[in-house]
C-alpha positions in Angstrom: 0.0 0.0 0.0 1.5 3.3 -0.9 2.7 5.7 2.0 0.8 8.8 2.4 2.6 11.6 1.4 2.1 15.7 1.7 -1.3 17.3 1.2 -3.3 18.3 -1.8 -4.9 21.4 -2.7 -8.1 20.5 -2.2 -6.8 19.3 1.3 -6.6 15.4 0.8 -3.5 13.4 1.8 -1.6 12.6 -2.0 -0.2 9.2 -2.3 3.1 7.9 -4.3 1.5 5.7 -7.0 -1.5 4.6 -5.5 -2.8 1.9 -8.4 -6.0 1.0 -8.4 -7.7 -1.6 -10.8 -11.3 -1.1 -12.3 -13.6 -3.3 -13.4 -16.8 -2.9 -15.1 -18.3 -4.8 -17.7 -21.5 -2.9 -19.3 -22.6 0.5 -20.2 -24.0 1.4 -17.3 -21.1 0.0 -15.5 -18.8 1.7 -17.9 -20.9 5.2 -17.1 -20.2 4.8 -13.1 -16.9 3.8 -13.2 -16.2 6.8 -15.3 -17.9 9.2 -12.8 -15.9 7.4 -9.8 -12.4 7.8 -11.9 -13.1 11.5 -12.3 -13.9 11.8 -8.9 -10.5 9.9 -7.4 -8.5 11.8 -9.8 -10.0 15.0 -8.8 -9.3 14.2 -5.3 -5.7 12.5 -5.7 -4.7 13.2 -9.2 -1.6 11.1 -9.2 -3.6 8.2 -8.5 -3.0 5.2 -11.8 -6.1 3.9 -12.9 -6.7 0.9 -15.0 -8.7 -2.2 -15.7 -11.9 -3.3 -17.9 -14.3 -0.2 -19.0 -15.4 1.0 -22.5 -14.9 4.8 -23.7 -16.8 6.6 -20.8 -14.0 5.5 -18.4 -11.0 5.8 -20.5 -12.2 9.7 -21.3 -12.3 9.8 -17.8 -8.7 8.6 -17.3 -8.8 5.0 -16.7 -6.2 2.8 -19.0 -8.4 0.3 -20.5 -6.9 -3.5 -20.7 -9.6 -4.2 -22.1 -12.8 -2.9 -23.8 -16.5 -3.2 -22.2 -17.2 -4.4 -26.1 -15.7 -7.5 -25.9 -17.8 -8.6 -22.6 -21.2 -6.7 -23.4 -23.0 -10.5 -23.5 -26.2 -11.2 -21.1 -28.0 -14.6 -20.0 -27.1 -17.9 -19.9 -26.7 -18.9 -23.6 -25.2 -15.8 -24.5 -22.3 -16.0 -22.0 -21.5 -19.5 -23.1 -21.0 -18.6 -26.9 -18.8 -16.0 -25.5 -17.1 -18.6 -23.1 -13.6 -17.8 -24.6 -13.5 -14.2 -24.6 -14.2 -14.4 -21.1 -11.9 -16.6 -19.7 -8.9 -14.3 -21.2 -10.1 -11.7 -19.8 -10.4 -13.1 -16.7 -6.7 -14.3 -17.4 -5.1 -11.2 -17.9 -7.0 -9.4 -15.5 -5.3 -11.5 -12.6 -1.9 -11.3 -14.2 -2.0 -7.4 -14.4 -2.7 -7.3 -11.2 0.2 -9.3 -9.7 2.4 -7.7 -12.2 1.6 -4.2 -11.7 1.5 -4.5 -7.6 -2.3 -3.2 -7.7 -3.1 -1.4 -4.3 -6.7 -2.1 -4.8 -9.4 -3.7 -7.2 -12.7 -1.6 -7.6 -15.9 -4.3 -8.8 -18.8 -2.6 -11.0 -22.2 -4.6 -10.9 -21.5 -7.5 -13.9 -21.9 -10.2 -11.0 -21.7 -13.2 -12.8 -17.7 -11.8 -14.5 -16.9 -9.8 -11.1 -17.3 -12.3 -8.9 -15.6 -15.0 -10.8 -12.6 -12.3 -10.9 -13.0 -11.8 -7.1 -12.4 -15.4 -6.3 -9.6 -15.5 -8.6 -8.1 -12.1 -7.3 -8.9 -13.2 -3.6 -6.3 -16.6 -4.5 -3.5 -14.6 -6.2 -3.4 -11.4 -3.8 -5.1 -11.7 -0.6 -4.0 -8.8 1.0 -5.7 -6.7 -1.7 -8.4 -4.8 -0.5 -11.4 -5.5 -2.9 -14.1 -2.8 -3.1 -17.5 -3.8 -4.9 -18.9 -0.9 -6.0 -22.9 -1.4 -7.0 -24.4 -4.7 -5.8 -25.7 -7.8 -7.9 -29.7 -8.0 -7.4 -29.0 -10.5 -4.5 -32.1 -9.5 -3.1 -34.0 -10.6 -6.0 -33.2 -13.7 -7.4 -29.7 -16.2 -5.6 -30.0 -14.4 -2.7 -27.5 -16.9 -1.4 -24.8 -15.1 -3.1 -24.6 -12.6 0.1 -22.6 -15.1 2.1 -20.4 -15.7 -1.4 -19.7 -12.3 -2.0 -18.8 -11.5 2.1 -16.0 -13.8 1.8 -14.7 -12.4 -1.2 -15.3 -9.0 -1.0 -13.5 -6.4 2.1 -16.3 -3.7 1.2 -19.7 -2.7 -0.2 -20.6 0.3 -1.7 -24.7 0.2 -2.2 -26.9 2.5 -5.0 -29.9 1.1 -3.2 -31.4 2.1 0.5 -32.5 -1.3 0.8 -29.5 -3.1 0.0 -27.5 -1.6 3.4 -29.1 -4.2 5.8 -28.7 -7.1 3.3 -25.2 -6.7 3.8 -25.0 -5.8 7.4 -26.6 -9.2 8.2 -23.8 -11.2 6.9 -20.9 -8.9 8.7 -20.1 -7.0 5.9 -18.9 -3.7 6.0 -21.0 -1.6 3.5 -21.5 1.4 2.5 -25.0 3.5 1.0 -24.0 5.9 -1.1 -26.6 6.8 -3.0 -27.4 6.5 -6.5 -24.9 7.5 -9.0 -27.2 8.5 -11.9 -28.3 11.6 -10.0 -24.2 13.0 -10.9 -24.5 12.4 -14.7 -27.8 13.5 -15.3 -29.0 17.1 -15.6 -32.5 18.0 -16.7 -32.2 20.3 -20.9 -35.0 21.7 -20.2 -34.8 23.6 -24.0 -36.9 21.3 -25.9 -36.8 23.7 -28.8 -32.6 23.5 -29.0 -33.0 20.1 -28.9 -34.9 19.6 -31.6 -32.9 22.0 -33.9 -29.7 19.8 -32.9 -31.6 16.8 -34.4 -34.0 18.4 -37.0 -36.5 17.4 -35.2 -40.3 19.3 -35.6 -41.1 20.6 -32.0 -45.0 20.3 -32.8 -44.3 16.0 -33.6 -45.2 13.4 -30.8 -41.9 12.6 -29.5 -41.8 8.4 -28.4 -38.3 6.6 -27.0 -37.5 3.1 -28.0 -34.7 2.2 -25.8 -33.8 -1.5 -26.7 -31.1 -2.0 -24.2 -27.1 -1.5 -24.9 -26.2 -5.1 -25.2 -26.5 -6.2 -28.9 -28.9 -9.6 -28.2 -31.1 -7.1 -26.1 -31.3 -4.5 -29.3 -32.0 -7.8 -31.2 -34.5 -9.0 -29.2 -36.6 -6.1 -28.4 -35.9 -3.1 -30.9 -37.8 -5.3 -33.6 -41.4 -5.6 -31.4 -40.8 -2.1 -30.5 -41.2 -1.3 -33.9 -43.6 -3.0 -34.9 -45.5 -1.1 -32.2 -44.3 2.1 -33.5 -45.8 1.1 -36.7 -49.4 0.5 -34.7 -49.1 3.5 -33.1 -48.8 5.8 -36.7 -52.1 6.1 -37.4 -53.8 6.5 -33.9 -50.8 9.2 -32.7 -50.9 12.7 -33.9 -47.5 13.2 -36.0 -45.4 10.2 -34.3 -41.8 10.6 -34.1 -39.7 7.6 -32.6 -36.1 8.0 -31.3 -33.5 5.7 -30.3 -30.6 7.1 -28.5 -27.9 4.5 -29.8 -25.7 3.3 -27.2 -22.4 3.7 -27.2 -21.3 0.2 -26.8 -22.6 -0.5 -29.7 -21.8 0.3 -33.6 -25.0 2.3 -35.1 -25.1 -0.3 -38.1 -26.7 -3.1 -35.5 -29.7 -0.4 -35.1 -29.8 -0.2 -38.9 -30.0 -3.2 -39.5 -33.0 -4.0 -37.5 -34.7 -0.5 -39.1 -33.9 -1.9 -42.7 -36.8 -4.3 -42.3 -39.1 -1.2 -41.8 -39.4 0.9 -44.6 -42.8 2.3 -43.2 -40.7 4.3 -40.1 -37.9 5.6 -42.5 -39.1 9.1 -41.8 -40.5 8.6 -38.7 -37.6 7.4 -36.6 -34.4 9.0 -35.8 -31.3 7.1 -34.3 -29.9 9.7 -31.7 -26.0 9.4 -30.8 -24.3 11.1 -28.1 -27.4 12.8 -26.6 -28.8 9.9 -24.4 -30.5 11.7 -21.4 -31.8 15.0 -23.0 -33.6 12.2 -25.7 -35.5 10.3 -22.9 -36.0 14.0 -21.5 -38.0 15.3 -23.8 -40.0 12.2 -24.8 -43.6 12.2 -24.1 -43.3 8.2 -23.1 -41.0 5.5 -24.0 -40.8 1.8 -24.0 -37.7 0.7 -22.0 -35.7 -2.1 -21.7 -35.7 -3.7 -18.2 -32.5 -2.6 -16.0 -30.6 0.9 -15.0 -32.5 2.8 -18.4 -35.8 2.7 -16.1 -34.6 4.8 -13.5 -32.8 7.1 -16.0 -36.3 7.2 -17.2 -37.4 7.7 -14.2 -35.2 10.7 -13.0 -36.1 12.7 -15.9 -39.8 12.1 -15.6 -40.2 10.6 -18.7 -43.3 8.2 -18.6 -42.4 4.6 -19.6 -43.4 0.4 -20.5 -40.7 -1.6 -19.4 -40.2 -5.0 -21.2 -37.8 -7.6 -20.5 -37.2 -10.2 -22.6 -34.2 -13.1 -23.2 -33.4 -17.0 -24.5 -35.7 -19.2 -23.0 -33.6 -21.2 -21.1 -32.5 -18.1 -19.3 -35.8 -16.5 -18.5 -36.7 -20.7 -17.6 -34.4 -20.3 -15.4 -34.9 -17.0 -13.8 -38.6 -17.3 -13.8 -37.9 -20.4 -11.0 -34.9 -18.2 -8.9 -36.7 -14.5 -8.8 -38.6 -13.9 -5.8 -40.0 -10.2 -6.1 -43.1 -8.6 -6.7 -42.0 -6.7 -9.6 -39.3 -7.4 -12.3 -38.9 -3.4 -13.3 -36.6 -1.8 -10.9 -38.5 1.6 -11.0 -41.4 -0.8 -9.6 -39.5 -2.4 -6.8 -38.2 1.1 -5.5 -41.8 2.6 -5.6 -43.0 -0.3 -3.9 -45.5 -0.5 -6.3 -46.8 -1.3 -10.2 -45.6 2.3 -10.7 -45.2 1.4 -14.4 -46.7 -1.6 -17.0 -44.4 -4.1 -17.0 -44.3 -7.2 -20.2 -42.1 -10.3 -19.9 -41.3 -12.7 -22.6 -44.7 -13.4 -24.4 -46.0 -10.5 -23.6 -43.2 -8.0 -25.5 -45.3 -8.0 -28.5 -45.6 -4.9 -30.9 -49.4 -4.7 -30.6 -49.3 -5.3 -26.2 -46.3 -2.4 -26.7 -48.6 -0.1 -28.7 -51.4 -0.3 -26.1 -49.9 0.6 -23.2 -48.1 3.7 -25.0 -51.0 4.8 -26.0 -52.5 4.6 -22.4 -49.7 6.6 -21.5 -49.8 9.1 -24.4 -53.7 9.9 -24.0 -55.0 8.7 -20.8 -54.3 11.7 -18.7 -55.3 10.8 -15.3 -53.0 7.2 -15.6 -49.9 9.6 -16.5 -50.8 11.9 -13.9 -50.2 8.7 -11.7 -47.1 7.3 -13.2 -45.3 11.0 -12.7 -46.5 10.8 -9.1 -44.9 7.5 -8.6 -41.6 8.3 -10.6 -41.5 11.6 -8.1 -41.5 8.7 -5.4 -38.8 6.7 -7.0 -36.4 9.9 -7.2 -37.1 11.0 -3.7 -36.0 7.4 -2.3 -33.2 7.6 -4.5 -31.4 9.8 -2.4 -29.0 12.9 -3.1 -26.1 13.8 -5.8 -22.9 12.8 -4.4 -22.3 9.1 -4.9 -19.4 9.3 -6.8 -17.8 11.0 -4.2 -18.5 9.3 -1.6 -17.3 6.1 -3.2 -14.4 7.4 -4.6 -13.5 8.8 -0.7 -14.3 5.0 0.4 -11.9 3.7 -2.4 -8.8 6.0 -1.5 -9.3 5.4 2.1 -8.7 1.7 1.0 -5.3 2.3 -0.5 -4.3 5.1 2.2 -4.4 8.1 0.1 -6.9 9.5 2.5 -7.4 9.0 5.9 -10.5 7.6 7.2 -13.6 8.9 8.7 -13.9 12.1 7.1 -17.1 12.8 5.5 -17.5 13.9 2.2 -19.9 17.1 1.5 -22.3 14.9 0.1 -22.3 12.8 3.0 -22.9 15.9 5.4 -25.7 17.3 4.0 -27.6 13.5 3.7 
């Protein structure tokens, strides 16, 4: 562990080559991890960071060893065709860390890779403080995984409130702080510049189709999507569907599932590089199940989350999950906040119902705001990069421990 060393300007202890490894293995993961590098480097800037991430984090200063593209895979078929890949990875990731003398290893959600890399980590370098930053949804389906990850894992840094107590009754030490999405995203507001960036007419009907940023989810679920745009063209006044492309993804894949409908050619508009003002200023959206809901959700934008994958995965899952709700917006209001479709059910014309509930029926949208106002509210405050990134130096002694953050003085 590096020896702390004189103080920085912003008051912090500096530390000789603190090296700290990072791995995520998504989008979402990727966006995180590149909020939580900005915020170490802001608070120690001579800290090395480097590990798995895609171009959020390297922007942000993290070395990539590899790219988020080359994991991006979900479910249980889809991992197996990608068997190879993943076992390199895994392989190299261990050996940079011995060779490299890591100080610590920072874990980013992607439970089924992360954990695997713990155990291996855990063998190699014991005395490594590992950090997991953004919990596995233990508390809906293998719950039994929170006695797994205690003895591989030093610390816990939760996005959820109710996550802290899951945790604490296995003896871990763990951390809430707060969700990060509330440091990326700030509300446009300027619907008008919007549109002018995108030639977009301010008078249309504005409608997200947010497939997911894996490609078997865009597969999967930007086809039925628009097909239910098509339904929806002649009951909407002046449709207009976008779909913010992600950017773990090349924009062809999105092209190539539009190609098959020449009917939407100039209704639909693939948006890059402009992900949260597009859900913004969407009148409703349909959303794939995961973190886009509460993005959704923390820019008020009404939604139908679907959710669908091979079916010997969702066989699987159907006989593991034990919660009310599968959309994460739901679970957090405690309630069917927002129409929910699984499997079967994610069918263009199902789709094209409930968005036209939410488009017309004013009194049900009136209802789904109120709920998403609940969602933000339990949430918590801005500041959870911080906060984690405090918990992460205090790991490798770059800080000492026990002082607060702002962010964790005003919660």
């Amino acid at each position: 562990m590096p020896a702390l060393s004189q103080s920085s300007a912003n008051g912090l202890e500096t530390a000789s080559s603190a090296r700290i490894m990072i791995v995520a293995g998504e989008a979402s993961g990727d966006l995180h991890g590149a909020s939580l590098a900005r915020a170490i480097l802001q608070m120690v800037p001579t800290v090395d960071l480097f590990g798995v991430g895609g171009d959020n984090m390297q922007r942000a200063g993290v070395e990539l060893i590899h790219h988020i593209n080359r994991l991006a895979v979900m479910g249980i078929t889809e991992v197996l065709g990608h068997l190879g890949e993943v076992r390199a990875t895994l392989d190299s990731l261990t050996t940079v860390a011995r060779e490299r003398d890591v100080d610590a290893v920072v874990l980013i959600d992607y439970p089924d890779f992360n954990l695997t890399s713990a155990r291996r980590l855990r063998k190699h370098i014991p005395d490594v403080p590992i950090i997991y930053y953004i919990s596995p949804q233990v508390w809906a389906w293998r719950r039994g995984r929170v006695n797994k990850i205690a003895q591989l894992v030093d610390r816990m840094l939760v996005i959820l409130p109710f996550e802290k107590e899951l945790y604490e009754s296995v003896g871990l030490e763990v951390d809430f702080v707060g969700h990060p999405l509330l440091d990326v995203i700030r509300l446009d507001n300027d619907r008008t510049t919007y549109s002018e960036r995108h030639s977009l007419s301010f008078k249309d009907t504005w409608i997200g189709l947010l497939p997911g940023s894996r490609r078997a989810e865009v597969k999967r679920l930007l086809p039925p999507m628009l097909k239910a745009a098509s339904s929806l063209l002649p009951h909407v006044e002046q449709p207009c569907f976008l779909i913010p492309v992600s950017p773990a993804l090349d924009i062809t894949i999105y092209e190539s599932v539009l190609a098959s409908f020449p009917n939407l050619r100039q209704r639909t508009y693939l948006i890059e590089d402009d992900y949260y003002p597009t859900v913004e200023h969407c009148r409703a959206a349909v959303v794939c199940s995961g973190t886009a809901t509460l993005e959704a959700a923390l820019v008020d934008t009404p939604m139908v989350v679907v959710y669908r994958t091979s079916w010997l995965t969702y066989t699987l899952a159907k006989s593991l999950v034990r919660v009310p709700h599968f959309a994460l917006v739901n679970l957090i209001a405690e309630q069917r906040a927002v129409p929910e479709l699984v499997q079967g059910e994610v069918t263009g014309s199902r789709i094209a119902d409930e968005l036209r509930t939410l488009l017309n029926d004013q009194v049900r949208r009136s209802a789904v705001q109120s709920a998403l106002a609940k969602v933000r509210q339990r949430l918590g405050g801005a500041g959870a990069s911080e906060v984690a990134a405090r918990r992460v130096l205090q790991a490798v002694g770059c800080i000492e421990p026990g002082d607060p953050s702002p962010a964790e003085l005003i919660r």
